[in-house]
C-alpha positions in Angstrom: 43.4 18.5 -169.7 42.7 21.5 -167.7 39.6 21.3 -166.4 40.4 17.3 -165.3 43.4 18.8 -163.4 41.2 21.5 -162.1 39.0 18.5 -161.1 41.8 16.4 -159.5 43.1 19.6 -157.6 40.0 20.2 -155.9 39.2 16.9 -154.7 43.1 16.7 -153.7 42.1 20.2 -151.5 39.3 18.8 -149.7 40.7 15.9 -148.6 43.7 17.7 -147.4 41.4 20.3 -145.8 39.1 17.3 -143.7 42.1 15.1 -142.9 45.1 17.0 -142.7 48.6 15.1 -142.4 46.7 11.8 -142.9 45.6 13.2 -146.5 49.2 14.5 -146.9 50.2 10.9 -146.3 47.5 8.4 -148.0 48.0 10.6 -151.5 51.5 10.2 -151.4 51.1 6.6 -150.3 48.8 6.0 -153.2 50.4 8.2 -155.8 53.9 6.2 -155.0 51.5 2.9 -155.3 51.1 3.6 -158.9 47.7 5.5 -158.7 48.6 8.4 -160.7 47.9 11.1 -158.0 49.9 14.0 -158.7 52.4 15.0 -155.9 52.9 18.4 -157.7 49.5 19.0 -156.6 49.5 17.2 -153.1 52.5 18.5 -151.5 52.4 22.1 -152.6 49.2 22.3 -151.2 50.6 21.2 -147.9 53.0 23.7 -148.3 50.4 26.5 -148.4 48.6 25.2 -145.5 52.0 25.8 -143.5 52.5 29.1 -144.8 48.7 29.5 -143.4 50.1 28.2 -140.2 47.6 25.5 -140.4 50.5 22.6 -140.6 54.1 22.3 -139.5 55.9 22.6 -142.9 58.5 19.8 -141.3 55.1 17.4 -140.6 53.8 17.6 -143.7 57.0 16.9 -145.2 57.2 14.2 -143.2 53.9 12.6 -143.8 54.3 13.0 -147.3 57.9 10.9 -147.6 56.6 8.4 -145.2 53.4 7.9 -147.0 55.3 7.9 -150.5 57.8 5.3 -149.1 55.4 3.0 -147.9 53.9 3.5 -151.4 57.1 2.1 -153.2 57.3 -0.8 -151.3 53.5 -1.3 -152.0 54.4 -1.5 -155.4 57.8 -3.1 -155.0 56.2 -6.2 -153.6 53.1 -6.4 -156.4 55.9 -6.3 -158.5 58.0 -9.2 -156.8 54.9 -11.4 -155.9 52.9 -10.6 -159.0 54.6 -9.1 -161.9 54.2 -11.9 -164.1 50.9 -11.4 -164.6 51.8 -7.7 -165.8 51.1 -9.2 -169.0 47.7 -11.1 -168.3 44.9 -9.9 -165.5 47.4 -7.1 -163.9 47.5 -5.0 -167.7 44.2 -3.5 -166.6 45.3 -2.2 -163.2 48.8 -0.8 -164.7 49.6 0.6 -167.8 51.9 -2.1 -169.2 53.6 0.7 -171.2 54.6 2.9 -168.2 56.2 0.0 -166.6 58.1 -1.1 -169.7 59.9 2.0 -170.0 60.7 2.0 -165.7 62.0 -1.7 -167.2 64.1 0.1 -169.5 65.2 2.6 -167.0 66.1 -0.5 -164.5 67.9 -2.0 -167.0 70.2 1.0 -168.2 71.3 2.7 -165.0 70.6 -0.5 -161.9 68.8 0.1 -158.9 69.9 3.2 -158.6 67.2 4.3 -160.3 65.4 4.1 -157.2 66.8 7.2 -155.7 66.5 9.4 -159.3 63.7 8.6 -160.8 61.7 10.0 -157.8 62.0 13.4 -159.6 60.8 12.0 -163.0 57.4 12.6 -163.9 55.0 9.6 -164.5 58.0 7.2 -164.4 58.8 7.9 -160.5 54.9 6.6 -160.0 55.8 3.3 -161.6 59.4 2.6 -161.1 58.8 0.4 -158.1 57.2 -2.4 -159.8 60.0 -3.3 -162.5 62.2 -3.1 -159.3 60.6 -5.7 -157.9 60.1 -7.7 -160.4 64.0 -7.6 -161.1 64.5 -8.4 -157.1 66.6 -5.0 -156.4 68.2 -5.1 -152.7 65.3 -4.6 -150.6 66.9 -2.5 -147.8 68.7 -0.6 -150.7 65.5 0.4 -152.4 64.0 1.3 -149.5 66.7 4.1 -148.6 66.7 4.9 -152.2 63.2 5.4 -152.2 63.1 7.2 -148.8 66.0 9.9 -149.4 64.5 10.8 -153.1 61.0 10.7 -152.0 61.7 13.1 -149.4 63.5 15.7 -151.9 60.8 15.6 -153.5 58.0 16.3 -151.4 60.5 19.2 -149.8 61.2 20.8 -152.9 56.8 20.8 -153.5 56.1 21.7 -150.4 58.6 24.6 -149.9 57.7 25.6 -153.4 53.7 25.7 -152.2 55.3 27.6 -149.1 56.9 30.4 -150.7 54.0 31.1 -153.4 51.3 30.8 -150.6 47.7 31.7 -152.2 49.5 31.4 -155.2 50.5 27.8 -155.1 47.8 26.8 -157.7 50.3 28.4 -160.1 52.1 25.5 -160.1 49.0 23.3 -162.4 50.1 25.4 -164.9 53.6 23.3 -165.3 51.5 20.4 -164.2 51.1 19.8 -168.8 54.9 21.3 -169.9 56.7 19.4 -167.1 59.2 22.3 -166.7 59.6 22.1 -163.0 60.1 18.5 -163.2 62.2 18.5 -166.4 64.6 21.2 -164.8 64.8 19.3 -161.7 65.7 16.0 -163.0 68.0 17.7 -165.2 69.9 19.0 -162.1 69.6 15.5 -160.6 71.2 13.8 -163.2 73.8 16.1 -163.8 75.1 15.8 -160.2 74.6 12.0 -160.4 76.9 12.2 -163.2 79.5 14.5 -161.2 79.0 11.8 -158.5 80.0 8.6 -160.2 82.5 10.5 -162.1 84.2 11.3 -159.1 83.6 7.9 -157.1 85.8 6.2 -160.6 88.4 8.5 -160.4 88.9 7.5 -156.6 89.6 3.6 -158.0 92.0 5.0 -160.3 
């Protein structure tokens, strides 16, 4: 597991080196397109850059949410168009169990999920197709997507930012998921607070 992450981090770094904000942008694109790219890697390594004053922290940000929302609705619209063949020709591009538990998800808390699960591991890479494939309000999942897809490349990206040349620190939670865990933990607990609070206005 660690050398293939050792592997993926250095190809992630020299594409980031040669193209800059455009790297920044097609990994998130294709990581939010279900290609399992990790973001953990891509983002605080855009942070690091900045600290290096070789980007605008802001712009890298930037490119990354972009990129990542154009990824969602990459997916969102496989999934609307072609979903039903999830379970013929498709189950070789996806993995069919990945999107049955973003099905799940869907099905348990609405299209909310499209804001959330963008600090999930694995399942914020896959959510989008099961969103199309249930129809979700387009314009909805788009904001959804944009507002959590940018959390999440700022809380990377300032995280690669503050640790500098240390930023490769962060592979090491790439197997535990503790940063991820942690932060979806916070998530949901203020999601919680939130709709708590939004019923006992109606009451």
């Amino acid at each position: 597991m660690g050398e293939i992450i050792e592997a993926i981090g250095s190809w992630i770094t020299a594409i980031i080196n040669y193209l800059g904000y455009t790297g920044v942008f097609f990994g998130m694109l294709f990581e939010s397109a279900c290609i399992p790219i990790p973001s953990e890697l891509i983002m605080p390594f855009a942070g690091f850059l900045a600290a290096q004053g070789e980007m605008s922290l802001f712009a890298a940000i930037a490119a990354g949410s972009i990129g990542g929302t154009i990824g969602c609705i990459i997916a969102y619209i496989i999934g609307y168009k072609y979903g039903h063949l999830l379970e013929g020709p498709l189950r070789y591009v996806f993995p069919l169990n990945e999107v049955r538990r973003a099905q799940r998800w869907l099905a348990r808390h609405g299209d909310s999920v499209g804001f959330f699960t963008r600090l999930l591991p694995a399942i914020r890479t896959f959510i989008s197709l099961p969103m199309g494939m249930a129809r979700a309000p387009f314009l909805r999942f788009i904001v959804y997507s944009f507002v959590g897809t940018t959390i999440w490349c700022t809380m990377l990206a300032y995280v690669g930012w503050i640790l500098g040349e240390n930023w490769t620190a962060i592979k090491t939670y790439l197997h535990y998921g503790d940063v991820a865990v942690l932060v979806t933990l916070v998530a949901l607990v203020a999601y919680y607070v939130w709709k708590k609070k939004k019923r006992s206005r109606f009451v």
